[in-house]
C-alpha positions as CSV (number, residue, x, y, z in Angstrom):
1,X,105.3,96.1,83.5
2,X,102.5,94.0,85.1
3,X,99.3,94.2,83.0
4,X,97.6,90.5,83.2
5,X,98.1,88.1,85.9
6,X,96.6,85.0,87.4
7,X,94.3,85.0,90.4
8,X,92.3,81.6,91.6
9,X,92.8,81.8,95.1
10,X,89.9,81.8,98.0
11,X,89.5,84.5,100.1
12,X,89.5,81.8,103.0
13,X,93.2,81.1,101.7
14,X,94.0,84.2,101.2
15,X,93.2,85.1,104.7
16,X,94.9,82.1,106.2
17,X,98.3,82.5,104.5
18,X,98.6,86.6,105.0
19,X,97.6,86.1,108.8
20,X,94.3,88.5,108.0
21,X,92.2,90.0,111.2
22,X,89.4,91.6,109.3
23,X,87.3,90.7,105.9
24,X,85.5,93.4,104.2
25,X,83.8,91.1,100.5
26,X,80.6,91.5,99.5
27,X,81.0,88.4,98.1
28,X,84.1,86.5,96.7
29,X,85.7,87.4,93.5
30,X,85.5,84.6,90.8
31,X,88.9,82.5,89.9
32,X,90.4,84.6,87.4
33,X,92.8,83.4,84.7
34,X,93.4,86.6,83.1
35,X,93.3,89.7,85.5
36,X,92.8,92.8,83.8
37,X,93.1,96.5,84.9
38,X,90.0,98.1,86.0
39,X,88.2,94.9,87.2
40,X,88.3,94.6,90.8
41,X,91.5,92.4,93.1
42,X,92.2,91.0,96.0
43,X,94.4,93.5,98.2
44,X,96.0,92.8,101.6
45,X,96.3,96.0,103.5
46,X,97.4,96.7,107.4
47,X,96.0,99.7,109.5
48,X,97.8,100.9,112.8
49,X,95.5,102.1,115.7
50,X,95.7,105.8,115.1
51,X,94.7,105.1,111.4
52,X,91.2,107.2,110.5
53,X,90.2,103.7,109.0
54,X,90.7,100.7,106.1
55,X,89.1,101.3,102.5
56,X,85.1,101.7,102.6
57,X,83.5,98.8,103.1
58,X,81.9,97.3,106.5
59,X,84.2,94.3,108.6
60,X,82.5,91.4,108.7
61,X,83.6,89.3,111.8
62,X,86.0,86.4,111.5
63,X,84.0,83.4,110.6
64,X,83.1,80.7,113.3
65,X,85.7,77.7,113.5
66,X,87.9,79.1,111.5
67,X,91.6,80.8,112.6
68,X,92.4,83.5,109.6
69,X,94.4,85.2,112.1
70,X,96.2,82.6,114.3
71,X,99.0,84.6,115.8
72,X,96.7,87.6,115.3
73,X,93.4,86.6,116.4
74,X,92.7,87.9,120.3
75,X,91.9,91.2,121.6
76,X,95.0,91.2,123.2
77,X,97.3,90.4,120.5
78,X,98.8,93.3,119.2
79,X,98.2,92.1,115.1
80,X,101.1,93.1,113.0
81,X,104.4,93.7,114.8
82,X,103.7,97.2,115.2
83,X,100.3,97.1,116.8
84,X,98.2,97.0,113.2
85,X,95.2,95.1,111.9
86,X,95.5,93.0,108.3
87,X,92.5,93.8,106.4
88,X,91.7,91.8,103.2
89,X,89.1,93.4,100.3
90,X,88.3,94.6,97.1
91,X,89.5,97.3,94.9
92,X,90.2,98.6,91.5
93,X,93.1,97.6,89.5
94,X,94.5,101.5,88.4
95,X,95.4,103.7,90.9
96,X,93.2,107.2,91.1
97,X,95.0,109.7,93.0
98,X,93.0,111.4,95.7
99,X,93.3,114.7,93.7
100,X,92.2,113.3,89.7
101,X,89.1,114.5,88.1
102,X,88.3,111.5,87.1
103,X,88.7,107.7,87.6
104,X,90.1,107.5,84.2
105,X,93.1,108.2,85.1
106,X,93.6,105.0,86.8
107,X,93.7,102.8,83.1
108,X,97.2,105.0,82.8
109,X,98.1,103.9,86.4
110,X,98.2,99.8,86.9
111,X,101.9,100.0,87.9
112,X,104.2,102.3,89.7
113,X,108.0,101.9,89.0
114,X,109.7,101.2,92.3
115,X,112.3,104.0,91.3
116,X,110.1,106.8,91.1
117,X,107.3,106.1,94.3
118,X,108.8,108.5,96.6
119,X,108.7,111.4,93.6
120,X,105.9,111.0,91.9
121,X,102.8,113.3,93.6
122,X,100.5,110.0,92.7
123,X,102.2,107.7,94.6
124,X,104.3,109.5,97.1
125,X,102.0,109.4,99.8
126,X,100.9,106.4,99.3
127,X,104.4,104.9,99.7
128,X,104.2,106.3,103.3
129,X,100.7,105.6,104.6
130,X,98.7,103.3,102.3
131,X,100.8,100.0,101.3
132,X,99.6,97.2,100.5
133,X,99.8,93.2,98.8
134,X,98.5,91.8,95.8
135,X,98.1,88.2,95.8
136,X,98.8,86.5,92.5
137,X,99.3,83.0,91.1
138,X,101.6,84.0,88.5
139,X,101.2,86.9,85.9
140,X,101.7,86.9,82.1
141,X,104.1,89.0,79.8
142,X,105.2,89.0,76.5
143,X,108.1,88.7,74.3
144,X,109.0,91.1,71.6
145,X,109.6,88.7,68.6
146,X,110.1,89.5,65.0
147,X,108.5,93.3,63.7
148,X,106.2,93.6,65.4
149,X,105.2,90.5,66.8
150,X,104.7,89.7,70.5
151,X,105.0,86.2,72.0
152,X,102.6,85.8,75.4
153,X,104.7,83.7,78.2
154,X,103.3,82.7,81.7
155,X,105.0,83.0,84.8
156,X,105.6,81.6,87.8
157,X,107.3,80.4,90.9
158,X,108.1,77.0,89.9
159,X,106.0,74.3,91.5
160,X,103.5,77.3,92.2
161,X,102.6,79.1,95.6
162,X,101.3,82.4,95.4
163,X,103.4,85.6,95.0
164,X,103.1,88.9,97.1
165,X,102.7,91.9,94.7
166,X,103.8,95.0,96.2
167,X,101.1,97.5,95.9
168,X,99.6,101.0,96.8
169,X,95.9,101.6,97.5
170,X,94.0,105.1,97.1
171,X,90.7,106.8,97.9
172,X,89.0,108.8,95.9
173,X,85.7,110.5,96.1
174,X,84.1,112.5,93.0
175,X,84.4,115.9,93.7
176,X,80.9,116.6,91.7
177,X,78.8,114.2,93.1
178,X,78.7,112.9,96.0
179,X,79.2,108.7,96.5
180,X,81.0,106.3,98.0
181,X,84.7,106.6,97.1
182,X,86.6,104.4,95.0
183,X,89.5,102.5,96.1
184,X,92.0,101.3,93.7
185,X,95.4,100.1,93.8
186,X,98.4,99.9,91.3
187,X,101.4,97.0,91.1
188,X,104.5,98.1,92.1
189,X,107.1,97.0,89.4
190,X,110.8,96.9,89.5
191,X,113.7,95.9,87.0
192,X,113.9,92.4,86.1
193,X,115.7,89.5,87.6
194,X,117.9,87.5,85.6
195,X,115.5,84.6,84.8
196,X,113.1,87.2,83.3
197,X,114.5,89.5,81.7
198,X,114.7,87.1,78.3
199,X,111.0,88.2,78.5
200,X,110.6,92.0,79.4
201,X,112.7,94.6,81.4
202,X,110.5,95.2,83.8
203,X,108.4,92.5,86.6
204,X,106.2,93.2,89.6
205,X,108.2,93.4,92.8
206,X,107.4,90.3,94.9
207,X,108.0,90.3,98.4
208,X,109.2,87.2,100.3
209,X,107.8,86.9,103.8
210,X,109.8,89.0,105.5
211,X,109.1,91.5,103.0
212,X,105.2,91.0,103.6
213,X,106.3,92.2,107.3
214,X,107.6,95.3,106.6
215,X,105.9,96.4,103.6
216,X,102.4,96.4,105.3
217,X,104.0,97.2,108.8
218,X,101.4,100.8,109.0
219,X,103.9,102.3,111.5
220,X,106.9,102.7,109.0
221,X,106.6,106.0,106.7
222,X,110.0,106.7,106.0
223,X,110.8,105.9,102.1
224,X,114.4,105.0,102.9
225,X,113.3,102.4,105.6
226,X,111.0,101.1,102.3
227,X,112.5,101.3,99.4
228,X,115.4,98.7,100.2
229,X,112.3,96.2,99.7
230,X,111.2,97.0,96.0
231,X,114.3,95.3,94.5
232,X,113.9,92.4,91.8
233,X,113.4,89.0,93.1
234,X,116.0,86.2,93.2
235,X,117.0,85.2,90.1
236,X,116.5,81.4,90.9
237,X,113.3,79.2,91.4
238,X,111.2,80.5,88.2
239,X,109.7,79.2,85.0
240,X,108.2,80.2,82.3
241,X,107.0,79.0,78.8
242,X,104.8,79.9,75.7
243,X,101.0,80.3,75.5
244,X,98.0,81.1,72.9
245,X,97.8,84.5,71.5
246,X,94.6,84.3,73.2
247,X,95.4,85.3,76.7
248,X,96.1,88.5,75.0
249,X,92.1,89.3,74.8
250,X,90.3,90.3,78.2
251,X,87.5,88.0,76.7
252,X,89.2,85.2,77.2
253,X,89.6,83.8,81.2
254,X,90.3,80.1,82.2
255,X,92.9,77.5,82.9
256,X,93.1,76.4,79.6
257,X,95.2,80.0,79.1
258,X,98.2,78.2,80.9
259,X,98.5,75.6,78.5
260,X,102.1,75.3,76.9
261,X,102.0,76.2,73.6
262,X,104.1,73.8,71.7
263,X,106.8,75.4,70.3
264,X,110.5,74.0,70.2
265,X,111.4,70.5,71.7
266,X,109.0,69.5,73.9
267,X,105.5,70.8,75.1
268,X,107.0,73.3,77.3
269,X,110.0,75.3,77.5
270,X,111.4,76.5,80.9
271,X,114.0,79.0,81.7
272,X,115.7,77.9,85.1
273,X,118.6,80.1,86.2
């Protein structure tokens, strides 16, 4: 699964390295150390022409001086390769399906197991029509130990870079009384590579930049066309080691969580397949 991860990037960087046309913040979101479901993330979305719209909030123009779109920036530039816009905001982390009662439901919904998207009525349509990225530093999982006991490890690309969460995005709009509608997302997760699975048997599916292309390319519906893509990522290139117990508590958020915990030989142990 995916419940914590790390998030510290601007939305200036954000919007340079996903090629964004669109911005739609109120504001920034802090750095965050330790991401939590139901506080709001950074998601990367991509609407064709023919789309009735991106999630709720207003598009505020593409700051002076600045090219967050390069390849994508003119009128006459088609955006994605099949004639879509890239759209960065805010939304909740816990999917709420269109149909729910309640937003509650979306606590019970932070993930969505690759293997079941194009089955499950709370994700199937989204699969088709509303994909989308979730940026991440790294993320944080634990390691069953002895009883009962859980070991906390971060995780990582090593040497860093930010990784490309697959996600789904939904609207949802109380059907008691009347508001703006939510918009929350869930982190699509996958088996786990090699490197990984010493920790857990499940990781976030991260998409290389290809991956990106296709995965947010609004014209492709078809599950078989995207289910190829939620596969776990290669085995080589990551590391992980040992942290405090205290990343474990939502309370706690700051860089001092990635500390290596020492532990072993050495202040930090890395796996490298």
């Amino acid at each position: 699964m995916c419940g914590r991860y790390v998030s510290t990037a601007s939305p200036e960087e954000l919007a340079a390295e996903y090629h964004v046309d669109d911005v739609a913040l109120d504001g920034p979101l802090p750095p965050r150390w330790n991401v939590a479901p139901t506080q709001s993330v950074y998601v990367v979305a991509a609407v064709s022409p023919t789309s009735p719209g991106v999630p709720g909030q207003a598009r505020e123009p593409r700051p002076a001086g600045r090219d967050v779109g390069h390849a994508r920036a003119g009128a006459e530039d088609p955006g994605s390769p099949s004639g879509g816009r890239r759209w960065l905001g805010a939304m909740r982390w816990g999917l709420v399906p269109s149909w729910a009662q309640s937003p509650a439901v979306g606590a019970r919904m932070i993930n969505a197991r690759a293997e079941t998207l194009a089955s499950r009525p709370a994700f199937r349509s989204a699969l088709r029509r509303r994909r989308c990225v979730v940026p991440a530093d790294s993320f944080w999982e634990w390691r069953a130990g002895p009883g009962r006991s859980k070991q906390p490890y971060a995780i990582r690309r090593r040497g860093g870079g930010t990784l490309a969460f697959a996600g789904l995005w939904e609207r949802w709009r109380d059907p008691v009384t009347p508001g703006p509608a939510l918009h929350s997302v869930a982190i699509v997760t996958t088996r786990a590579n090699r490197s990984l699975a010493v920790l857990h048997e499940r990781m976030p599916v991260v998409l290389d930049a290809a991956g990106v292309e296709r995965w947010l390319d609004p014209e492709l519906e078809e599950p078989e066309l995207l289910l190829p893509l939620l596969v776990p990522a290669p085995d080589e290139g990551w590391e992980h080691w040992p942290v405090d117990a205290r990343v474990g508590s939502v309370a706690n958020d700051g860089p001092e969580l990635l500390e290596a915990l020492h532990v072993g030989v050495g202040d930090r142990q890395r796996f490298k397949a």
